[in-house]
N, C-alpha and C positions, 0 to 999 in steps of 0.2 A: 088746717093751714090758714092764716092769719091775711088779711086782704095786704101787707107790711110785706110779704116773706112772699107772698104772690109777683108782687108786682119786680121785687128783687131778683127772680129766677126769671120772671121774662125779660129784665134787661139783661141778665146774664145770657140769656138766650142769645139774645139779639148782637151780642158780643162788644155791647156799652161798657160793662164793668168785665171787662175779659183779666183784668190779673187784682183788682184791686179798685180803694174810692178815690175819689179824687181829695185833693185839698190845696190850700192856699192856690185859689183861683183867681185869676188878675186878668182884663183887660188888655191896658199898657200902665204898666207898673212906674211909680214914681225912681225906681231905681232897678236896675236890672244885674244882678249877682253872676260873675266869673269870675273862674277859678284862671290860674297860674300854676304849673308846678316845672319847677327846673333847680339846676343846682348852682345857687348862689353865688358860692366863690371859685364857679370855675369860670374860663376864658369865656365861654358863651354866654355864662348865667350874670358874670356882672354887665356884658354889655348889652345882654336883654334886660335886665331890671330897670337899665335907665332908658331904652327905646319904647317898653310896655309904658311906662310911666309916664313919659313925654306924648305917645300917641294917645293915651288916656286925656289928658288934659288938650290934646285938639279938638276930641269930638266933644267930649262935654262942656266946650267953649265954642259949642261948631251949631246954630241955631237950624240949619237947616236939614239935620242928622238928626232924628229918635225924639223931634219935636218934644222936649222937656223931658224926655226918660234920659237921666243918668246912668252910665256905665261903671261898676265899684267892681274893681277886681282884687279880688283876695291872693295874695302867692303866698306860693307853699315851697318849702325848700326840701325839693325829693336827691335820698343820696340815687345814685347809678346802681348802686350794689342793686342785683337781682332782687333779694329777700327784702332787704331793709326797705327798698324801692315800693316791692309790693305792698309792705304793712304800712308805708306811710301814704301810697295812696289808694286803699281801703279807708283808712284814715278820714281822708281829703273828703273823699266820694259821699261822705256820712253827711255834706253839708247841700243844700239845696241851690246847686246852680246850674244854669239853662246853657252853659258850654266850659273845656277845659282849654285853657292856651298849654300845649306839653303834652307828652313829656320831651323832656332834654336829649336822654336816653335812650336808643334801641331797645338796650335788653330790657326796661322796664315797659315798653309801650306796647307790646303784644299782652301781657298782664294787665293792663289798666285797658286796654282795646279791648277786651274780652267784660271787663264790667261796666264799659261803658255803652256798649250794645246791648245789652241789658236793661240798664238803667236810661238808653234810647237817650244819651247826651254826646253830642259832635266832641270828637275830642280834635282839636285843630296843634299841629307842631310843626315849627319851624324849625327844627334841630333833628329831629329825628329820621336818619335817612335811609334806612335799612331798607331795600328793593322789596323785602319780601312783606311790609305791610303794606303794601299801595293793597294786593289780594282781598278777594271776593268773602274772607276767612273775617277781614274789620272792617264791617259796612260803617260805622259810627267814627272810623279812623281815616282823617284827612290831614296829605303832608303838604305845606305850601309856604316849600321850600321845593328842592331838588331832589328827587328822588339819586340815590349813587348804582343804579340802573344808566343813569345817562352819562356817568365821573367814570363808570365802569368802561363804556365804551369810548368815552374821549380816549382812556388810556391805551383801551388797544390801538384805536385810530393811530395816537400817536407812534406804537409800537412796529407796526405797518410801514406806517412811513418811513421809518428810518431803517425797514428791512430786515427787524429782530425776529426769530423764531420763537428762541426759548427765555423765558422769560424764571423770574424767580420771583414768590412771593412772602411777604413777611406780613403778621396780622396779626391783631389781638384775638386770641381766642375765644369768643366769644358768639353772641348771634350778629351783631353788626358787622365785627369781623370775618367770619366765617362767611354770611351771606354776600359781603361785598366783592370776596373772592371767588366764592361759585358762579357769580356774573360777569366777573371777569373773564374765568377760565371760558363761560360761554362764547362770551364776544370775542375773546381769543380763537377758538375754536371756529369762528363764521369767518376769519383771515389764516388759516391755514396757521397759527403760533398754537403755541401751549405754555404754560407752565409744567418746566420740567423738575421744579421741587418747591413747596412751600413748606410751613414752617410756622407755628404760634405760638403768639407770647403771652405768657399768665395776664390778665385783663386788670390786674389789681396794682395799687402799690409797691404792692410785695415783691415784684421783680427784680433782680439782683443785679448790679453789673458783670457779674460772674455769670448768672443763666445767659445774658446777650452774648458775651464772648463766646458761649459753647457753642450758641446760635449761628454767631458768625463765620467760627471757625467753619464747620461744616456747611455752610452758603460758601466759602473758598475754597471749597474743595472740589466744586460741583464744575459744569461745567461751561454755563452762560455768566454772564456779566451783568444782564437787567435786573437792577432790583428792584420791587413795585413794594412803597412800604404803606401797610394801612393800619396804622395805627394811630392812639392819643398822642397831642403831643410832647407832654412828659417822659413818654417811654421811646418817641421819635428821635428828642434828642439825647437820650442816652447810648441809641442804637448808633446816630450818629458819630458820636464820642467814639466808642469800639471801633467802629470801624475806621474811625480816622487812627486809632490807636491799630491797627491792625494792617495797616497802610490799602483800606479797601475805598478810599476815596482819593486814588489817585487815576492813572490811565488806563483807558479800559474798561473804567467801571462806569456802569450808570444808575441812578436812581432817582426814581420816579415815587415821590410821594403826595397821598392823596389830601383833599381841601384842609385835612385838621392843620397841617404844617401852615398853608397860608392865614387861614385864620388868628391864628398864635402870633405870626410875624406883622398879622396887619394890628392887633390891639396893644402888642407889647414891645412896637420898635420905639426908640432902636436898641439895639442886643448887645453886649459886649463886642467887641472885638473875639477874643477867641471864641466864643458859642459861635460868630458870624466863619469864621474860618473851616469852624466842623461839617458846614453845610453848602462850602462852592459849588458851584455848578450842580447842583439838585434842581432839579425839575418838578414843579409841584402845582395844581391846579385852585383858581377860586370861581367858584358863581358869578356867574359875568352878571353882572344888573349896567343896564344901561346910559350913559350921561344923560342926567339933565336938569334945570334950572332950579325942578323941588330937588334933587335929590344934592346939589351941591348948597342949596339953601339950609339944608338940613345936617351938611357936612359943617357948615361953619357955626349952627347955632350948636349941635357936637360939641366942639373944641370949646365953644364959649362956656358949656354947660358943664365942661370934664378938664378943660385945661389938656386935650389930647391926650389925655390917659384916666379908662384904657380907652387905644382907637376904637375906631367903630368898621366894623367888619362885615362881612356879607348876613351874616348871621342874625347881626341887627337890625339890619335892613328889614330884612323875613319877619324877625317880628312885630318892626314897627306895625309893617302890611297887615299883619295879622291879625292886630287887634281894629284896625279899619276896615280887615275882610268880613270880622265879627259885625262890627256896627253896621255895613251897609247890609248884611244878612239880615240881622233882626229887625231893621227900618220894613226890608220887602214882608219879611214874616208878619209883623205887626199891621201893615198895610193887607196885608192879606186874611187879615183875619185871628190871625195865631195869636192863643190865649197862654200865659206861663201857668200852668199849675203842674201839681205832683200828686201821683198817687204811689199807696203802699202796694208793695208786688205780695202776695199771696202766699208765692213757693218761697220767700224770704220768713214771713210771719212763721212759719210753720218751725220756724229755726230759732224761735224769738226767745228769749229770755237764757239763753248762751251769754256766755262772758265776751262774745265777740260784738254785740251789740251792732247787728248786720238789721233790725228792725228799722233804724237810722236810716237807712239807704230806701231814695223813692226814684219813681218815675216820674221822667218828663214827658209830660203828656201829649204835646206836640214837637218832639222831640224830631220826628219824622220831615216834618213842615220846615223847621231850622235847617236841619241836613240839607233839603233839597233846594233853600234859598242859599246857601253857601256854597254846593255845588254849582250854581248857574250863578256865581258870581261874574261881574266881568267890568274892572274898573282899573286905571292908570296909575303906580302907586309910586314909591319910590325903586322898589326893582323891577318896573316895567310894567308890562301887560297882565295882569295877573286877570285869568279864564283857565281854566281846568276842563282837560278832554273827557272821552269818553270814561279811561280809566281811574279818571278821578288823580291824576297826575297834572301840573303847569304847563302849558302850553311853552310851547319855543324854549325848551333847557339847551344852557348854552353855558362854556365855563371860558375865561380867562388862563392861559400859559403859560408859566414864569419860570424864573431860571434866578437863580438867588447871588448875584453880582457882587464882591467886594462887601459893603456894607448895607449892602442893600438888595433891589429886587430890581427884572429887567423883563419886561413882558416882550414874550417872543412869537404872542401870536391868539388863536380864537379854536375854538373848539363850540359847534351847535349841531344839532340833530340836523337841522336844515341844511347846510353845505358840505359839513365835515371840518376840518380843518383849512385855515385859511388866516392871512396875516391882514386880513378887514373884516371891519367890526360887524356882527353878526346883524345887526339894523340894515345894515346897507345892502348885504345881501337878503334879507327878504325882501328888497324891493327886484329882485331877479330871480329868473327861475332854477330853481335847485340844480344843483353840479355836483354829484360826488365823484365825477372822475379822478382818476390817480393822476392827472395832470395838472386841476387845478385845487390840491392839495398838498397846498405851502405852507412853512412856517421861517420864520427870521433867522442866522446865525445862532448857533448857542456853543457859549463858552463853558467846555464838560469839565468833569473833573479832570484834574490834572493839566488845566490852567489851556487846552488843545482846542482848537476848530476844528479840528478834524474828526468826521462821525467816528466812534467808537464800534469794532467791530460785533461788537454785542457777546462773543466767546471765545474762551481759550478753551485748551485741553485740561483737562482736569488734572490739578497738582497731589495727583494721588500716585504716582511711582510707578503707575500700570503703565502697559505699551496699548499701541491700537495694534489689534490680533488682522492682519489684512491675509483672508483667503485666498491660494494661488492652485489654477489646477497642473495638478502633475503631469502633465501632457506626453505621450508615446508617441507622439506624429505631429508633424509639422513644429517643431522644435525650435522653430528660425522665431516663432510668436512668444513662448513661451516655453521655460523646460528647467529642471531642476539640476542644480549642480551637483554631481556625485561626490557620498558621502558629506552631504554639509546640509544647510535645511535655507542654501542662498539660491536664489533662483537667477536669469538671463534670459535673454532676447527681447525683441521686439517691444512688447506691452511693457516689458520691467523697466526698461530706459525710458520710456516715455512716462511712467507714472515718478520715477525718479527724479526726471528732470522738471516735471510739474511738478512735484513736491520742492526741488532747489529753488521755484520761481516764490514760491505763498514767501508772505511776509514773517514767519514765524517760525519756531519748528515744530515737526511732525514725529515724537516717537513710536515707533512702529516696530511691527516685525512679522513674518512673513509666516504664513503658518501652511503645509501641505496639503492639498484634499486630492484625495484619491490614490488607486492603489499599487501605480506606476505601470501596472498591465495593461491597461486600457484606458483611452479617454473616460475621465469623468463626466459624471450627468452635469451641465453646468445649470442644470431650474434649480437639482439638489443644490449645487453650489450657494447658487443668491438663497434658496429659502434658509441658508446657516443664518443669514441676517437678524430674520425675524425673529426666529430662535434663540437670540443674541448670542449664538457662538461664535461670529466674527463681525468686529466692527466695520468692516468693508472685506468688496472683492475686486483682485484685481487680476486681469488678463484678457483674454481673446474673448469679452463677455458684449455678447450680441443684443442691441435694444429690443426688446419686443414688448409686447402690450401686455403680456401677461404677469413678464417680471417689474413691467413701471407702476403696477398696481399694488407693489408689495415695498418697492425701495424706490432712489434715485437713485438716479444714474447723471453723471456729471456732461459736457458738452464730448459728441461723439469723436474719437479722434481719428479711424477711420471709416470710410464711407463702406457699407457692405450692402448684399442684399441676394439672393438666392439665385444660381442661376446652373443651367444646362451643361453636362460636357457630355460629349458623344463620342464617339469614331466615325473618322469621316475615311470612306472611300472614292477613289479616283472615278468620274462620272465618264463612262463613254459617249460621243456624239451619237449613232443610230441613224438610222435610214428617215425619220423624219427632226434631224434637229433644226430645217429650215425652219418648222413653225414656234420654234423654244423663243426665238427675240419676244413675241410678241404673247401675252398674256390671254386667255380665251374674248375676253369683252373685248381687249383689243383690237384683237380679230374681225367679228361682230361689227363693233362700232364705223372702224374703217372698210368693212365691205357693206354695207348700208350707207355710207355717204358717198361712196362712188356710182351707187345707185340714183339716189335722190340728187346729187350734183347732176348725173344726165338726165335726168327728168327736167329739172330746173331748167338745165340748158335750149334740150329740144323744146319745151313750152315756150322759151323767152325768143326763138330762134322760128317755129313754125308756120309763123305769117311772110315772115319777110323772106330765107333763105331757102331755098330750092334743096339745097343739100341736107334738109332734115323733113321732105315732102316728098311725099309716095305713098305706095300700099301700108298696109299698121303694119304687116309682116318686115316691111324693108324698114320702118322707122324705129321698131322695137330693135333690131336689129343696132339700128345706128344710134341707138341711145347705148345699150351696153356697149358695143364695140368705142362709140367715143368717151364713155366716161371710164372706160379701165386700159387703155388707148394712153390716157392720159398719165398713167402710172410713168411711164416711160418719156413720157413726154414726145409720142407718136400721133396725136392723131392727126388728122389730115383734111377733116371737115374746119373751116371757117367760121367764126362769128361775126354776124353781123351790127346786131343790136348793141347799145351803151351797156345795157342792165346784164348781158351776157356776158360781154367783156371782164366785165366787173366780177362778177361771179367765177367766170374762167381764170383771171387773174387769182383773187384769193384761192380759189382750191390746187392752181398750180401750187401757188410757198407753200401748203399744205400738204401736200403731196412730197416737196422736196422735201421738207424737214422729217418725213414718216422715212420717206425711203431712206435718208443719208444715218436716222438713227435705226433703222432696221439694219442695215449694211454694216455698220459698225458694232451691234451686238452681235450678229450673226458672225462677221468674223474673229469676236472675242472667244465664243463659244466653240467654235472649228479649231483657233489657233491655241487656245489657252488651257495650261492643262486645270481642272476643274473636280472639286471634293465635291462629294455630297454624303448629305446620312438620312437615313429614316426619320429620323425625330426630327422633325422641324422647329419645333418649339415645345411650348407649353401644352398645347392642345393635344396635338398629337401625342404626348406623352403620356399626358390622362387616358384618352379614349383606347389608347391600344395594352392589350395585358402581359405585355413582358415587365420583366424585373427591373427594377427601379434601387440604385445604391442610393448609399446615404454616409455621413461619419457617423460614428459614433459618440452619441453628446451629445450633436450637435438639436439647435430646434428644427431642424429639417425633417425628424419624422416625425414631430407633431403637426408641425404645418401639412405635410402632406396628406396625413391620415384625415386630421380632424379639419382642416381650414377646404382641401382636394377632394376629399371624401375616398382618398386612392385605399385599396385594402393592405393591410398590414402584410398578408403572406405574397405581394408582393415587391415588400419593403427588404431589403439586403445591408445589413451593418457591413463596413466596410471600414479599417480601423489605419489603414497609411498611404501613401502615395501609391506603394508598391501594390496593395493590395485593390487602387483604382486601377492602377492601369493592367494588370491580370484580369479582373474583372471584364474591363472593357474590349480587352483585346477576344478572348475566349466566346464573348460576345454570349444572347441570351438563350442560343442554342445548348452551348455547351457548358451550362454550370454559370454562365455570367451573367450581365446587366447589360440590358440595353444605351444605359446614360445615367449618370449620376447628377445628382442636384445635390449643390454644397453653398455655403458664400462666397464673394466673388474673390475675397484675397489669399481664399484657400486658394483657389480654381487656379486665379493666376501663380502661385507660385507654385503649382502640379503641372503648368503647361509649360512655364520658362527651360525644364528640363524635358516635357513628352510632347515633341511633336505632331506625334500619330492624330492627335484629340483636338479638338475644339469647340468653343463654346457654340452651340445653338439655341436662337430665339436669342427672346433679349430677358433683359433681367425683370423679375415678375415681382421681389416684393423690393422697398428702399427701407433702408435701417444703417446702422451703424456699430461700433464699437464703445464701449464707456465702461470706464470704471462704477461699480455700484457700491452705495454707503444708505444706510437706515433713512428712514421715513424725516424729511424735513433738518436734515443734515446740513449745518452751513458749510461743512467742510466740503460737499457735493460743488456748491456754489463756485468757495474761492477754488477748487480745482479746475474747474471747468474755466475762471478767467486764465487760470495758468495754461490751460490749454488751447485755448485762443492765445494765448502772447507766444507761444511756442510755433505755432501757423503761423502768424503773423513775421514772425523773425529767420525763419526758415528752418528752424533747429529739429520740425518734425520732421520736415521730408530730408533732412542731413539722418535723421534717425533710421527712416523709412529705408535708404538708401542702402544704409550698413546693413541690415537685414535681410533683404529683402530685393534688392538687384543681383541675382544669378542668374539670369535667364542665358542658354545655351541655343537657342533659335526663337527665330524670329517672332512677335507676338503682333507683328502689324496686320494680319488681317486672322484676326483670331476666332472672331465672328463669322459666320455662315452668313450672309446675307442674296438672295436671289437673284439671276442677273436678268430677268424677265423686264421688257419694259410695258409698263400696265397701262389702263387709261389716263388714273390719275394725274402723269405725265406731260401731257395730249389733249384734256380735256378745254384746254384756253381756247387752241388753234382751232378744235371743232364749236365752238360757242362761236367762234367770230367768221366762221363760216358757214353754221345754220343762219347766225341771224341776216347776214350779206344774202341767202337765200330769200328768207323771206321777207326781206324788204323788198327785194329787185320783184317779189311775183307781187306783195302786195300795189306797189307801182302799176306793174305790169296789168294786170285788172280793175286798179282805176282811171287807166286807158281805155281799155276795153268800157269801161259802164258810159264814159262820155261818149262813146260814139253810139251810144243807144239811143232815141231822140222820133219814135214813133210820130208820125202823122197826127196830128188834129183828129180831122175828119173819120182817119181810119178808127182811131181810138172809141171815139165817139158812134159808131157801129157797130163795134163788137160788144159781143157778152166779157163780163170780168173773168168765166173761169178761160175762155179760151183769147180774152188777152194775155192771161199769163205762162198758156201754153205755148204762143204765137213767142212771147218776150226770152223765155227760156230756149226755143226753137234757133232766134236770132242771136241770140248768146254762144248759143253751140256753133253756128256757122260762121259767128267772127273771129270765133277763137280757129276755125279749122281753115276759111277762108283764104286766099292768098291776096298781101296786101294790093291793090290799085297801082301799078306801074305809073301815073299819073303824077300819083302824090308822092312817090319816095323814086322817082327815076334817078333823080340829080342826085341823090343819096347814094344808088348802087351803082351811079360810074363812078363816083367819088370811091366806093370799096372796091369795084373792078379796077379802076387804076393801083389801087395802093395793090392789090393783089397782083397785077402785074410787073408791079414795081418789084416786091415781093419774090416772083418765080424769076426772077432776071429777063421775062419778056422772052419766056420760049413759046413759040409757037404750040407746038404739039399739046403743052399743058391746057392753053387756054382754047385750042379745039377742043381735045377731051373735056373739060369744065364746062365751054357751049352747046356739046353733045349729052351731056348728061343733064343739065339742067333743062334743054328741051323733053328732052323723052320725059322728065320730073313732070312738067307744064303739062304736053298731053296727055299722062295718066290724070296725073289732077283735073285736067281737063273733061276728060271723056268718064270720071270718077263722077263727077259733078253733074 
């Protein structure tokens, strides 16, 4: 080996010459070569040829830009066709330049993305808007323009807003087609809509006004209104056409077409008259680019340059930008170091001397270097901000709203990633912080097709001859809700007039027809019922169909009409009084509560009373005594000891009113309970019903044994079907001794109209779940919707509870206390009056012992003798004897004839009292006395 061939394989080592050698190496070149490729004579391509052209001649008039290197851009006029697309840019690619402005085309630019990463050359397009190449798949492929990722979600935004479900779409068949609608279906799908039929048109020419009509026919057949059309505009307005010819752009209808329409209309107004008449009221979106003083400069040098035809469009804009996003790239690249050369790729040579002449095609060497100076572009152009996020997308996409007015266009409003919708301009809101609430997502009047302000309700019924198949169950019981007419397949009662009569309210009509489920012997399963839905063997259900969680995860269900929710019936038997029904008024804590504060009231008492009054001093024996005897004394309002004290007073006062209000509600339950004759049942409620193992009914159908089983955890074998009125009250009566049920749990409009005729029963406990009644119709139903207003106007007017009425008032006794309720009065009741007499307690002692601590006030001298521990044994010694002491007749004389007078006054001034009271309170003094 040759020291030549040596040194070759160590830089191949080294991965210098990794595909090939390098050539035509350059510094900064006196001239720097890009390509162009787009299609000439269409809408986009002639108003790019004159924006590249013009942008071309600012920078190479621009001394402060590429410092003497020129900018020469070759265009190439690529068709769209797929094939022809690819062989003419294979073509292109054979020629040596450092970036591509293009393609035009979708369908060509995944083809030319794929050789352009290769060939390590930026392919930059303003036109090309297909979601799916932003992807990880064209590192070399940069859009900057609008990705229709962000056109995709304006629309659904839009669709949202105005409360559409089901949407319809029309698309060119193709990849830009095809991909611009699977973005949408997504963004549809993140707002609870869908596309409920789409539909593609041949991509070519070639389409027929005969293939659109077939199109359109069957889009009239279907059964939404939204039309979302994304296609060219050649084939938009011929779609247009049919369907003006078709009468599908009149009321009702709406269509929504994407940026191609506006683009068309901004280069080629103004339009005839009739072409303007095929497209009133269409709603169609442009690339908002921003005002401002270049971009209106650049409008009027436009017209001066074209004489306003053709205008100049969003499109143009993007490419002016584009070839400026090129120049300030190559400025940083060339500042940076970056060299233009090419080298031959390897795995191409190997292919060399083929008729395809693929030897042509080289690498750009710092191909890599370019890229990353155009990704961190960030400069003010004519469409605004142009800076590219992470995924290599424009920052702040934002479109403009219009609505196509007379002869002209009428913008009604702003579409950005950043607010949502909104009728201000997209600038003003970044200067505030983001809002997508559904409140502040407005848009302006728009005048729809069919010349109406008024929103279009986005669906009819589908003009295909079919009825709506509405499931009714064949009910055996309770007939007054629901029940079939013999020999006929017409049904009656309750739920049929109220679905009836909400059906006369909707603005349109409804053909229907009723269709049977079940097999007239027994209530049907109503879960089997709703799951007909899914299964699409009825388009709705309608009758006694109960809300529950399980079935709102499979359908809607329209606004409940009425209220229901599971609840208890029992047998109640007559309660005898018994030998202790004194203690029934009052509740066990009751009890408790109020004999502990008759306690602590005479504690209270005797401590606040001990110093000063004779009548609560003597042995502990006699004073224990005269604390309970006066604090339960007081029940009656007996006792016969005196208070002396303010803070006693006080206290005696509040636990009297306390004491009246216990006694006068004790006396008044107690003789409800003696005089009144009184039900009671076993089952109290809920609780009691679980924990104890007798039999438990149920209806038949109904969700009551699933609730019970699965939600209760109660066992099945002691679940009891039970299939009529007659076969509750047999059940209940036979009771769970004998072949019966201790209580049935059903809903509550069952319940009540089983009890208007059976007295014997009544409900116990209260109701355990809340739900209702509702008609059910398929997943995202608008017809759920307008039912459910009609069923609110129907409440509102009275015409439900006139319905209610006919059905459903039989009651033969009384339903006013139907409920079991306890006649126990518990603490709950009571617990004010005892709060405002604990705390009257302990303020009066708090007081009371900060009396007590001022008369503490040791000696100097003594203090100052003693040790600290038996200071504090001496301080606690004196504490105990002032509290037990008897106060100084000295200091409160004038005080106790002050109370002996009023006490005389008091006994009317009998002798005998006020010796007995002299007599007792001496002998008090000399026990005390001689105690002492």
């Amino acid at each position: 080996m040759n020291a030549t061939g040596f040194i070759f394989l160590l830089f191949l080592h080294l991965g210098v010459f990794q595909i090939g050698c390098s050539r035509n190496a350059s510094a900064q070149p006196a001239v720097v070569n890009i390509g162009a490729m787009f299609k000439f004579n269409s809408t986009i391509g002639r108003v790019a040829k004159i924006a590249i052209d013009e942008a071309l001649k600012d920078i190479n008039s621009d001394s402060s830009i590429l410092k003497g290197t020129k900018l020469n851009i070759t265009l190439q006029n690529s068709n769209c066709n797929g094939f022809l697309g690819m062989v003419e840019a294979l073509r292109y690619m054979a020629t040596d330049v450092v970036a591509i402005i293009g393609p035009q085309c979708s369908v060509v630019a995944p083809i030319i993305s794929h050789v352009a990463s290769e060939l390590q050359v930026p392919l930059l397009s303003f036109a090309a808007t297909d979601p799916t190449l932003s992807s990880l798949e064209f590192p070399f492929f940069v859009m900057t323009t609008q990705s229709d990722l962000y056109q995709m979600t304006a629309v659904a935004d839009i669709i949202d807003h105005y409360g559409w479900k089901d949407v319809i779409a029309i698309y060119t068949d193709d990849d830009w087609g095809r991909n611009g609608v699977f973005a949408l279906k997504d963004k549809l799908a993140e707002r609870r809509c869908r596309i409920s039929y789409k539909v593609g048109i041949q991509p070519y020419s070639s389409v027929s006004r005969g293939d659109v009509m077939d199109i359109l026919v069957k889009v009239a057949l279907t059964q939404s209104r939204i039309v979302v059309l994304h296609v060219n505009p050649p084939i938009a307005f011929m779609v247009f056409s049919v369907a003006n010819h078709l009468g599908m752009m009149g009321n009702g209808y709406v269509w929504i077409a994407t940026d191609q329409l506006s683009l068309f209309l901004d280069s080629n107004s103004p339009f005839p008259s009739e072409t303007m008449d095929t497209i009133q009221g269409v709603l169609t979106l442009r690339q908002h680019t921003p005002d401002s003083d270049k971009k209106r400069a650049f409008f009027a040098r436009w017209n001066d340059i074209t004489g306003g035809s053709p205008g100049l469009n969003s499109f143009g804009l993007y490419a002016y930008d584009t070839v400026w996003l090129l120049a300030y790239s190559l400025d940083a690249f060339f500042n940076q170091g970056g060299v233009i050369s090419f080298s031959n790729d390897s795995r191409i040579n190997s292919v060399a001397g083929s008729t395809l002449h693929l030897e042509a095609m080289s690498i750009f060497d710092d191909g890599k270097l370019l890229l990353k100076n155009i990704l961190q572009s960030d400069f003010v152009g004519l469409t605004g901000h142009l800076k590219f996020n992470s995924d290599k997308s424009l920052i702040l996409p934002a479109y403009d709203i219009i609505t196509v007015l007379g002869t002209g266009i009428r913008q009604i409003g702003y579409w950005s990633n950043y607010s949502g919708l909104s009728t201000v301009s997209p600038e003003t809101l970044y200067t505030r912080p983001p809002n997508r609430s559904s409140a502040n997502q407005k848009l302006h009047s728009v005048i729809w097709p069919g010349e109406t302000l008024s929103t279009p309700r986005g669906w009819v019924f589908p003009n295909n001859g079919k009825l709506l198949r509405i499931g009714v169950p064949n009910r055996v019981s309770y007939k007054e809700f629901v029940s079939r007419i013999e020999d006929s397949d017409m049904f009656k009662g309750f739920c049929i007039d109220v679905f009836t009569a909400a059906v006369n309210l909707l603005p349109y009509a409804i053909p229907y027809k009723f269709i049977s489920f079940g097999d007239g012997r027994k209530n049907p399963s109503y879960t089997e019922l709703v799951n007909k839905i899914t299964t699409g063997d009825f388009d709705g259900v309608v009758g006694d169909i109960a809300i529950v969680t399980n079935r709102t995860r499979i359908v809607d269900f329209t606004q409940p009409y009425v209220s229901s929710g599971l609840v208890i019936v029992a047998r109640l038997e007559k309660q005898r009084s018994g030998a202790w029904a004194f203690l029934r008024p009052f509740g066990p804590r009751m009890w408790i509560v109020t004999a502990s504060f008759f306690i602590i009231v005479g504690i209270v008492i005797w401590i606040l009373e001990h110093r000063i009054n004779d009548e609560f001093r003597g042995p502990p024996k006699y004073q224990v005594i005269t604390i309970l005897w006066f604090s339960f004394s007081t029940m009656f309002f007996a006792h016969r000891e005196n208070t002396m004290s303010t803070l006693g007073r006080l206290v005696l006062l509040i636990w009297l009113f306390v004491v009246l209000i216990i006694n006068s509600s004790y006396t008044a339950s107690l003789t409800s309970i003696l005089t009144v004759e009184h039900l009671s049942s076993p089952i109290k409620g809920l609780e009691s019903l679980v924990t104890d193992n007798e039999p438990i009914g149920y209806q038949v159908g109904s969700f009551a044994e699933r609730y019970l089983s699965e939600e209760l955890n109660i066992s099945r074998s002691r679940l009891v079907p039970l299939g009529s009125p007659e076969e509750y009250a047999s059940a209940l009566e036979r009771g769970p001794g004998n072949g019966g049920v201790a209580a049935i749990v059903d809903e509550r409009p069952y319940v009540e109209l089983f009890l208007s005729s059976q007295c014997k029963f009544r409900i116990v406990g209260q109701e355990f779940t809340k739900s209702g009644w509702g008609f059910a119709f398929p997943r995202d139903s608008p017809l759920a919707i307008d039912m459910s207003s009609a069923i609110l106007t129907l409440s509102e007017n009275g015409d439900l509870q006139r319905i209610h009425d006919k059905w459903l008032m039989q009651s033969t006794c009384s339903l006013e206390s139907t409920e079991i309720e306890t006649s126990q009065l518990n603490l709950s009741s009571f617990w004010g009056l005892f709060l405002i007499c604990g705390i009257a307690c302990f303020v009066s002692l708090l007081i009371y012992f900060l009396q007590i601590l001022q008369q503490l006030s040791p000696a100097p001298e003594s203090a100052s003798r003693t040790s600290p521990d038996s200071s504090r044994s001496r301080r606690l010694q004196r504490i105990l004897s002032l509290l037990d002491e008897k106060e100084d007749p000295s200091k409160s004389g004038q005080k106790r004839r002050k109370v002996d007078n009023d006490g005389d006054e008091e006994l009317g001034s009998s002798p005998k009292r006020r010796e007995r009271n002299n007599s007792n309170s001496n002998s008090n003094r000399n026990v005390t006395w001689s105690n002492s």
